[in-house]
NUBA-122962 format. One record per residue: y, z, x of N, C-alpha, C in turn; residue in one letter. Coordinates in pm, whole numbers, plus 50000, padded with zeros to 5 digits. Atoms other than C-alpha are relative to their C-alpha. Layout:
N
YZXYZXYZXA;...
//
This chain:
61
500595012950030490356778115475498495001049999X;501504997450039486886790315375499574993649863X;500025010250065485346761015192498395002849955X;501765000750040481806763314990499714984750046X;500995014550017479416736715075499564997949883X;500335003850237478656720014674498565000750108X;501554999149996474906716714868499365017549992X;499954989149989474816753314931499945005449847X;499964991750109476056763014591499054993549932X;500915001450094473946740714411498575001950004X;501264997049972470796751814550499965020949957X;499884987850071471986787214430500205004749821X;499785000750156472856777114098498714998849967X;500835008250033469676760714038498895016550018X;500304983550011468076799414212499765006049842X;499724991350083469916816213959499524995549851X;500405006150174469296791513646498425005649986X;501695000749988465356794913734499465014949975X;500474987450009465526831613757500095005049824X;499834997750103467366838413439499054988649840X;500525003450038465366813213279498275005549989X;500884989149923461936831013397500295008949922X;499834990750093463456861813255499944999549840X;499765006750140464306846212894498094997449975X;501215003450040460416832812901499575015049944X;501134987350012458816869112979500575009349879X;499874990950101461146888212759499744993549840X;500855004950182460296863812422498475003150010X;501324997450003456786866812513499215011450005X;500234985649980456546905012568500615013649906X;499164994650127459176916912316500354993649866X;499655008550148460286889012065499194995349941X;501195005250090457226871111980499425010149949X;501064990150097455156902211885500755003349873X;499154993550117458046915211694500084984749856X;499415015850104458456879811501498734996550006X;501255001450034455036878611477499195009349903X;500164989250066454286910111289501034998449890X;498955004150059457436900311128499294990449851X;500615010450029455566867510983498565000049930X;501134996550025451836884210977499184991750042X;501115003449945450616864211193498935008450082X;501314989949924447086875411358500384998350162X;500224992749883446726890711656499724985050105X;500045011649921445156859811837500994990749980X;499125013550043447396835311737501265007150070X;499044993749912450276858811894499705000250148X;501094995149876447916865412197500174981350051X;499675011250002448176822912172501494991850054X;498655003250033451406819812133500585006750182X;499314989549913452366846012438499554996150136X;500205001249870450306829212700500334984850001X;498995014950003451786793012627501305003750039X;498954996949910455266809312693499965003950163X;500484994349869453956825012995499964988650124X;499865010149961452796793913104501274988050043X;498175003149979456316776013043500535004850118X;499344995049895457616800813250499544993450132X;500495002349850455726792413555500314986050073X;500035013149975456276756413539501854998850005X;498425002249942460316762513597500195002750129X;
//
């Protein structure tokens, strides 16, 4: 009769969403945007733009 506490798990869910979310930011901003940016031809700054607005995102989850 080993019962989760829902407060317990949902403070782990919420962990885990934040992490994998976090991850998803850094890897578009470090791998996908350049590539889809070069892709596109956009300039250098404007990627460089683009990469620290995701960045940002991230931090604010």
């Amino acid at each position: 009769m080993n019962q989760a506490k829902p407060a317990e798990s949902n403070g782990h869910d919420k962990e885990v969403a934040s992490l994998l979310l976090g991850a998803g930011f850094a890897l578009a901003s470090l791998i996908i945007l350049p590539a889809l940016a070069q892709r596109l031809g956009l300039g250098s700054s404007l990627t460089i733009a683009l990469r620290g607005a995701l960045m940002r995102a991230s931090n604010r989850v």
